[in-house]
N, CA, C and O of each residue as an XYZ file, in Angstrom:
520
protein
N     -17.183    103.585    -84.564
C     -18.102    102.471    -84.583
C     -18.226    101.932    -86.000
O     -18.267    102.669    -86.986
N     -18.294    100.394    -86.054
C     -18.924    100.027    -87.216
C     -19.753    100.558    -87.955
O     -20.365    101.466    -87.393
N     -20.147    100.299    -89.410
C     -21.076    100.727    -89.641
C     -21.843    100.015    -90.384
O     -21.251     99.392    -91.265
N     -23.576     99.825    -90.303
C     -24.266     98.710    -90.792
C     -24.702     98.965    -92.370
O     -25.090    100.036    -92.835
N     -24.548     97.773    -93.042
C     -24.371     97.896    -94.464
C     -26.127     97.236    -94.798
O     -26.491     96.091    -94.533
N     -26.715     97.980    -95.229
C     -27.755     97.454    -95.841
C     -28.347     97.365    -97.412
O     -28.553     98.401    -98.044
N     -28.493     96.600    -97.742
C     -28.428     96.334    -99.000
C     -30.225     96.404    -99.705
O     -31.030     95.477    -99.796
N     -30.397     97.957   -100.133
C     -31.640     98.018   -100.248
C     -32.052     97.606   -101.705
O     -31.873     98.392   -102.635
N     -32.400     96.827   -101.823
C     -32.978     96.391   -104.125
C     -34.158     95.685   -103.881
O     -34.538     95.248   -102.795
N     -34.653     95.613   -104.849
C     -36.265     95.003   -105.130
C     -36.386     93.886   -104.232
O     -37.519     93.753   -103.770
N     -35.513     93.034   -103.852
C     -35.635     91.868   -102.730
C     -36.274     92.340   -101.390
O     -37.221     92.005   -100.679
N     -35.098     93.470   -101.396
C     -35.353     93.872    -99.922
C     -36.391     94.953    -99.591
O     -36.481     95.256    -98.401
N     -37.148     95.547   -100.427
C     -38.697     95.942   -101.178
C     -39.527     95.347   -100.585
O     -40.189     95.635    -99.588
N     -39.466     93.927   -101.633
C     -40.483     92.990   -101.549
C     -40.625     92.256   -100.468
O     -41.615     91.543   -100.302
N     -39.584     92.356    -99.550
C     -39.514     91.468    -97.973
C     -40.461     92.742    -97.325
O     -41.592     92.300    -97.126
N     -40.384     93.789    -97.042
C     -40.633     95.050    -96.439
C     -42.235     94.975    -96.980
O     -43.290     95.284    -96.426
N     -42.010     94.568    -97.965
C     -43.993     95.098    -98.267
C     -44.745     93.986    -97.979
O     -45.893     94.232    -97.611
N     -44.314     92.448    -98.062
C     -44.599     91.343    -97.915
C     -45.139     91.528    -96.047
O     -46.283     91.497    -95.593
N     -43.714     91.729    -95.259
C     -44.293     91.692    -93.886
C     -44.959     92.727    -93.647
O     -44.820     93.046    -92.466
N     -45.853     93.644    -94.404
C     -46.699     94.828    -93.612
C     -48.019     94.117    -93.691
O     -49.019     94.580    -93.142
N     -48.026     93.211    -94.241
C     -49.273     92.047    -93.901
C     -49.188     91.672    -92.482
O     -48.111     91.229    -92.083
N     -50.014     91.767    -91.796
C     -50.093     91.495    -89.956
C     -50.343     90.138    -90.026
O     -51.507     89.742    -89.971
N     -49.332     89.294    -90.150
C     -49.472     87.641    -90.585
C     -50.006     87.151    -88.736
O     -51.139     86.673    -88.780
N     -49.619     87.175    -87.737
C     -49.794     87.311    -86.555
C     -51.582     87.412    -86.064
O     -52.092     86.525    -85.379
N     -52.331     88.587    -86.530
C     -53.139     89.319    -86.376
C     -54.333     88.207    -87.424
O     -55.239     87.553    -86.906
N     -54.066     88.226    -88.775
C     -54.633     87.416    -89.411
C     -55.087     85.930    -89.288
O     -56.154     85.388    -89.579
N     -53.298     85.188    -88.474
C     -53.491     83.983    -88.001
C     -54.517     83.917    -86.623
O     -55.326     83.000    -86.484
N     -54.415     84.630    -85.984
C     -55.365     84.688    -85.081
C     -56.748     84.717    -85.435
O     -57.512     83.766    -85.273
N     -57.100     85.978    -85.989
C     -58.182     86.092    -86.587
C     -59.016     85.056    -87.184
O     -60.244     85.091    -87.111
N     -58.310     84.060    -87.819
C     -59.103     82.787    -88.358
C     -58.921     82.000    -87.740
O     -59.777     81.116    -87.753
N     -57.777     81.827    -86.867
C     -58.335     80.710    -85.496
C     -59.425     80.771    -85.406
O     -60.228     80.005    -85.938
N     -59.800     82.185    -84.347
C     -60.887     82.555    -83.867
C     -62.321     82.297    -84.339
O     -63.294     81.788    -83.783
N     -62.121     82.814    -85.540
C     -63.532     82.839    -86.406
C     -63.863     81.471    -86.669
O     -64.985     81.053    -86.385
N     -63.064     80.794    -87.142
C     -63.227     79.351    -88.102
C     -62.599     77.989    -87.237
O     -62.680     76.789    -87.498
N     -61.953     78.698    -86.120
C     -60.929     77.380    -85.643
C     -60.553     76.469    -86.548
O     -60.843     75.278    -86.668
N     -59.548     77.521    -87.459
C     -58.390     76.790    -88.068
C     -57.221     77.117    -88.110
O     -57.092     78.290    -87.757
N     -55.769     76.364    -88.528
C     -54.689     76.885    -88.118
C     -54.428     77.242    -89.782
O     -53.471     77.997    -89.949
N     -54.855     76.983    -90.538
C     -54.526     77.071    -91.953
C     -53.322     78.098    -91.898
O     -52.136     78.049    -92.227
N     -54.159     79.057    -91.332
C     -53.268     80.825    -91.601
C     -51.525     81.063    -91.275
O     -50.664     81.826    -91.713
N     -51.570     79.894    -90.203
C     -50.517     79.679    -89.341
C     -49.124     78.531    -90.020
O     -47.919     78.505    -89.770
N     -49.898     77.779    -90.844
C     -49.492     77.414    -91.701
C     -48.720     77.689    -92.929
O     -47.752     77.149    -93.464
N     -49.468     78.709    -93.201
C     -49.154     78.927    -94.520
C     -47.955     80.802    -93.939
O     -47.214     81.505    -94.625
N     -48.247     80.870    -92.880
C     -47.433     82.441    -92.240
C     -46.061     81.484    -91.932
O     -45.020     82.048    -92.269
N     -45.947     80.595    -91.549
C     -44.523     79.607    -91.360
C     -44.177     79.348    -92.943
O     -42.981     79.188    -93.183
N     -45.020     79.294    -93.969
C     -44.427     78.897    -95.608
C     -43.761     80.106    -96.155
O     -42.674     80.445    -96.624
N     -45.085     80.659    -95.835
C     -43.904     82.395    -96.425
C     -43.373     82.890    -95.436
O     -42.666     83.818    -95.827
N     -43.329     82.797    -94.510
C     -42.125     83.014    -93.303
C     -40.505     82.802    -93.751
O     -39.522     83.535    -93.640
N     -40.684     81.564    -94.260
C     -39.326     80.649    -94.626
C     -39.024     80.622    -96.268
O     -38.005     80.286    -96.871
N     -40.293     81.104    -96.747
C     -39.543     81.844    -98.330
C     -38.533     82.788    -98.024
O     -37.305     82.832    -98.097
N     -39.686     83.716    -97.566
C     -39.019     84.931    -97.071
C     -37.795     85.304    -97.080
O     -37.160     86.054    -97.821
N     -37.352     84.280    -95.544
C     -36.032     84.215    -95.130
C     -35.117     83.277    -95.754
O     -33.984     83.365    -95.281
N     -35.229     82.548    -96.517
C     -34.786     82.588    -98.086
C     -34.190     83.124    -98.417
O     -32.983     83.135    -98.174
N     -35.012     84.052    -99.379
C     -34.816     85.012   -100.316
C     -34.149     86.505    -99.380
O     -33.791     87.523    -99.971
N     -34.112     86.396    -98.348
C     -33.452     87.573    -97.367
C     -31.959     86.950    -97.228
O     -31.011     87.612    -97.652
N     -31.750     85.696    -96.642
C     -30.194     85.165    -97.103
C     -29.623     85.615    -98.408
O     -28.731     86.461    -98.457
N     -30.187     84.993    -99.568
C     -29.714     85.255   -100.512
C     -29.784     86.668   -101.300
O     -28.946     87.055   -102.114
N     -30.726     87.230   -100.975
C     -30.633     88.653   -101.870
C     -30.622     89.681   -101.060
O     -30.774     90.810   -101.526
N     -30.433     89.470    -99.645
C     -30.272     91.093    -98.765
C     -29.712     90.737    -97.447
O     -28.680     90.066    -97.471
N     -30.187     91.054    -96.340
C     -29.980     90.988    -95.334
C     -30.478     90.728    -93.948
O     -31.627     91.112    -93.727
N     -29.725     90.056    -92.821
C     -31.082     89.855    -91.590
C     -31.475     91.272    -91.250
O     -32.646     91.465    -90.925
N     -30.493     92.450    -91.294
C     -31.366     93.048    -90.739
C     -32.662     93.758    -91.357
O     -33.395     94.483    -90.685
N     -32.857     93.475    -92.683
C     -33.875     93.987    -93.530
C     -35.165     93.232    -92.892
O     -36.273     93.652    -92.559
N     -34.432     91.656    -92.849
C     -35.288     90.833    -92.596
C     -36.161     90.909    -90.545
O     -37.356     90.669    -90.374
N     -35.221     91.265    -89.387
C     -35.673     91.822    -88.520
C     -36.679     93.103    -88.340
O     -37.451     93.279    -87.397
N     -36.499     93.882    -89.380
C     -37.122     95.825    -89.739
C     -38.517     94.871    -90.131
O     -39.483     94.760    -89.376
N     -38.388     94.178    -91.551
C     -39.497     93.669    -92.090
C     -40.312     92.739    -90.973
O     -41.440     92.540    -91.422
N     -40.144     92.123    -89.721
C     -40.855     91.266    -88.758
C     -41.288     92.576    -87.794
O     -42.493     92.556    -87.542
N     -40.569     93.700    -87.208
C     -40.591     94.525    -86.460
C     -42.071     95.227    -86.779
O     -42.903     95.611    -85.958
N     -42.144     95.281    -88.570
C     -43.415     95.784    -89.047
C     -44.114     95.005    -88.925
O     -44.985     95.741    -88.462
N     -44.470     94.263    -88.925
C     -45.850     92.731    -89.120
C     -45.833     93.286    -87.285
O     -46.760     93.856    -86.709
N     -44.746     92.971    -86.806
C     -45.613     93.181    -85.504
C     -46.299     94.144    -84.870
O     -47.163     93.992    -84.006
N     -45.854     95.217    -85.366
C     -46.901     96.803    -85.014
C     -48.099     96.585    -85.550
O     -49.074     96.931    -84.884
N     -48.320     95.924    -86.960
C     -49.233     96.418    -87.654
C     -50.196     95.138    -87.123
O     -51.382     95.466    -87.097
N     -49.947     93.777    -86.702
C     -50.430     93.196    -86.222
C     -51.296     93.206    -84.558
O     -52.301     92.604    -84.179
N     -50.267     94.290    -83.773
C     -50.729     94.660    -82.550
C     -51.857     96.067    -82.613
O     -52.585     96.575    -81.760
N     -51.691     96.258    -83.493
C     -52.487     97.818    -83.436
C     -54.325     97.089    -83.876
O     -55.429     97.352    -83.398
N     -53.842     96.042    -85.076
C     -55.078     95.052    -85.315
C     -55.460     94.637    -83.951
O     -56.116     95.607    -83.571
N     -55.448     93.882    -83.100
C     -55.726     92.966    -82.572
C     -56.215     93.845    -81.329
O     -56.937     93.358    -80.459
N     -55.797     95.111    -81.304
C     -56.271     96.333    -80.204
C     -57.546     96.640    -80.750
O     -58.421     96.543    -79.890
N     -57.932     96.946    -81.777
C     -58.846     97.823    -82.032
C     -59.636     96.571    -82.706
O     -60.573     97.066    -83.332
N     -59.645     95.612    -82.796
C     -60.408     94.648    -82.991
C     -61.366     94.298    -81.443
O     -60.922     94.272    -80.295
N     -62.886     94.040    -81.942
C     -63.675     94.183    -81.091
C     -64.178     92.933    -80.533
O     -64.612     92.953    -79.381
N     -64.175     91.698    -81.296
C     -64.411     90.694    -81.176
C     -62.928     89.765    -80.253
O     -62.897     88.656    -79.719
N     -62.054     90.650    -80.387
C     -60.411     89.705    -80.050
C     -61.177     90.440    -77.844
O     -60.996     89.814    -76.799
N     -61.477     90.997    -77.904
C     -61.904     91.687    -76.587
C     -63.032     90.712    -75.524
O     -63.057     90.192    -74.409
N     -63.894     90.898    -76.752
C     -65.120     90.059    -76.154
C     -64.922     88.148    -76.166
O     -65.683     87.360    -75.604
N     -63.713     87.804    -76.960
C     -63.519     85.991    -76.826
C     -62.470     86.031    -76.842
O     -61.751     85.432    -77.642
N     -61.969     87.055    -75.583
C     -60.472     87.029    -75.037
C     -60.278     85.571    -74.201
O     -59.178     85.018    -74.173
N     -60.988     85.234    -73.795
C     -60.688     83.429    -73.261
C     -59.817     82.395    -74.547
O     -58.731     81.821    -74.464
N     -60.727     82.458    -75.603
C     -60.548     81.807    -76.426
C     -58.708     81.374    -76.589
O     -58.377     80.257    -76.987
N     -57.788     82.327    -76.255
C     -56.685     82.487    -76.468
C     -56.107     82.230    -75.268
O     -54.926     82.538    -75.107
N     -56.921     81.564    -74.132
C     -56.245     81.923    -72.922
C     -55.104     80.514    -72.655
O     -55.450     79.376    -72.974
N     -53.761     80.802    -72.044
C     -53.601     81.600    -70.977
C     -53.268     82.665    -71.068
O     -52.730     83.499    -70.340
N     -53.854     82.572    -72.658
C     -52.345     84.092    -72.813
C     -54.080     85.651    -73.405
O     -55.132     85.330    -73.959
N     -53.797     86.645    -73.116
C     -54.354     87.914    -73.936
C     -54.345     87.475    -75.177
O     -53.566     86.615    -75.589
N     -55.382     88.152    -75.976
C     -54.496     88.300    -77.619
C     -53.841     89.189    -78.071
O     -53.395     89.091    -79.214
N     -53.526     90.689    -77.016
C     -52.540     91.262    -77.448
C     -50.864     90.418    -77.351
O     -50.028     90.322    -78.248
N     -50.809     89.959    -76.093
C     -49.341     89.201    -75.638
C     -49.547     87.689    -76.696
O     -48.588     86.953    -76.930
N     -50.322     87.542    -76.998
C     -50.238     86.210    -77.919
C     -49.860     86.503    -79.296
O     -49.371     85.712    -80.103
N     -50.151     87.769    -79.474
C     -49.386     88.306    -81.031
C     -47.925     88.343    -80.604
O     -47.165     87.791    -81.400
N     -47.418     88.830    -79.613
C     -45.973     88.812    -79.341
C     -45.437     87.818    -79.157
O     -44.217     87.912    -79.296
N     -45.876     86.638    -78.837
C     -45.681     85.094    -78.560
C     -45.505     84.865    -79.984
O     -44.422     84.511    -80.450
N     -46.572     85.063    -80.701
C     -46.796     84.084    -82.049
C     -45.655     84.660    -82.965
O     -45.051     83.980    -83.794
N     -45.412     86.101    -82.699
C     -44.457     86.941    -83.699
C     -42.966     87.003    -83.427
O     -42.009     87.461    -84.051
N     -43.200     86.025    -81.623
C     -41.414     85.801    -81.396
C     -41.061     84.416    -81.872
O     -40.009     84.099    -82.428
N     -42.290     83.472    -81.522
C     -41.913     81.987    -82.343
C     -41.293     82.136    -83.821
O     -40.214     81.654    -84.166
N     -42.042     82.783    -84.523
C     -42.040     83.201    -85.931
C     -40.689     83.653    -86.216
O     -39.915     83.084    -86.986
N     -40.439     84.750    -85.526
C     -39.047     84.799    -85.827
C     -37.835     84.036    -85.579
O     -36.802     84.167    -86.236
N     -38.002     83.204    -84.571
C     -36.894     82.306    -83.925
C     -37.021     81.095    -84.683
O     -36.187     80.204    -84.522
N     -38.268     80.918    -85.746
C     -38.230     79.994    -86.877
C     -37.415     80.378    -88.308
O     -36.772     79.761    -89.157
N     -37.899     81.988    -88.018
C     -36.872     82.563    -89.475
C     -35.392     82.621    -89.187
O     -34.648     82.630    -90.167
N     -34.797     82.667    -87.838
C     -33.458     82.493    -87.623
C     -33.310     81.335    -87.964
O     -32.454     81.003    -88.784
N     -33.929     80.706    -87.528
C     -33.360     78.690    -87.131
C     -33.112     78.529    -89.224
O     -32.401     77.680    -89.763
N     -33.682     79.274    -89.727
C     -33.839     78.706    -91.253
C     -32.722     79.464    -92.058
O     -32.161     79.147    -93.107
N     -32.537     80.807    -91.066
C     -31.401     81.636    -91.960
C     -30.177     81.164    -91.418
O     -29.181     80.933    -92.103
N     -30.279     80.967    -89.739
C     -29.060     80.025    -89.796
C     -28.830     78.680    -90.742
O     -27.743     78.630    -91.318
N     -29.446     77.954    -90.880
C     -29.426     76.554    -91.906
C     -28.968     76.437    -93.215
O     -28.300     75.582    -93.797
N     -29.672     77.889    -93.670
C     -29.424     77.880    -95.141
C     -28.196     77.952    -95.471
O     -27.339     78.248    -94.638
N     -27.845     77.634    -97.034
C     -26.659     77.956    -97.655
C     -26.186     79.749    -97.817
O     -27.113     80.559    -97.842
N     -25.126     80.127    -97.891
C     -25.231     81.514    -98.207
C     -25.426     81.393   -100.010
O     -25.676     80.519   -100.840
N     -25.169     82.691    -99.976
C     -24.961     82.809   -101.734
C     -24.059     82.154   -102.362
O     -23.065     81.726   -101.776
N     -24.292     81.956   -103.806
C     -22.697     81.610   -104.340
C     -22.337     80.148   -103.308
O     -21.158     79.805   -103.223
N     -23.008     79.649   -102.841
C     -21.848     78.132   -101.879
C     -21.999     77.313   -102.965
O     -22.916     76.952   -103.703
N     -20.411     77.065   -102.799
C     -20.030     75.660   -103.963
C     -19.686     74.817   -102.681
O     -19.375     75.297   -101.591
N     -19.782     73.600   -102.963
C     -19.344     72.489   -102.165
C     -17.626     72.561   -102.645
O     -17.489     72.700   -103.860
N     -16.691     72.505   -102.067
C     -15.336     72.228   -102.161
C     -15.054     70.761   -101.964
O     -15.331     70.327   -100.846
N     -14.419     69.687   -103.083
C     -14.191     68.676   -102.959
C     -12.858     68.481   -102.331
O     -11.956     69.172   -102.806
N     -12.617     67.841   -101.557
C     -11.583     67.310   -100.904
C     -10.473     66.385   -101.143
O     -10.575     65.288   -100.594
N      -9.327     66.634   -101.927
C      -8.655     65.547   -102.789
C      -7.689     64.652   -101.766
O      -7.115     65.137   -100.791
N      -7.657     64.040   -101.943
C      -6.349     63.020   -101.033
C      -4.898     63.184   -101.593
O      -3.964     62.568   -101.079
């Protein structure tokens, strides 16, 4: 079998410690409280740094491990949160446990759509002579 090459350095650190923030859990959270999307906003800005800086200095799969965490640490929040229980409507049609998995699969299918897009490393444009 193949074997998967991961490229662990301060990038791929700082992606790993960055997503143990429950960006998911948080965005909710201030929906809720404040009905605002601010959080959601700004979890799509550093979403797409992120995956950025994961093109260029490491790897998707650092960058999948690093979303895999936001989402545990975001679901374990949103369980033992007492208020997500009692203005479980608020979120409806969906739970707010299954709405962290919603919000944390959009999220990622935004960090693909951006790692597909991007340039890799090192891209020079090649001019085309006649």
């Amino acid at each position: 079998m193949g074997e998967i090459n991961i490229k662990l350095n301060k990038y791929a650190l700082l992606i790993l410690v960055v997503y143990c923030i429950p960006f998911a859990f948080l965005s909710m959270y201030v929906d809720l409280a404040k009905q605002s999307i601010v959080v959601y906003i700004v979890t799509v800005i550093v979403g797409s740094i992120m995956t950025f800086l994961a093109k260029r200095k490491s790897s998707l799969i650092v960058l999948l491990g690093a979303n895999s965490l936001s989402l545990i640490h975001s679901y374990v929040w949103v369980t033992y949160v007492t208020e997500f229980e009692e203005r479980g409507y608020y979120f409806s049609p969906f739970m707010p446990d299954t709405l962290v998995i919603v919000v944390t699969v959009l999220f990622v299918l935004l960090q693909l759509v951006v790692y597909v897009f991007t340039k890799p490393s090192g891209y020079q444009r090649k001019l085309i002579r006649d």
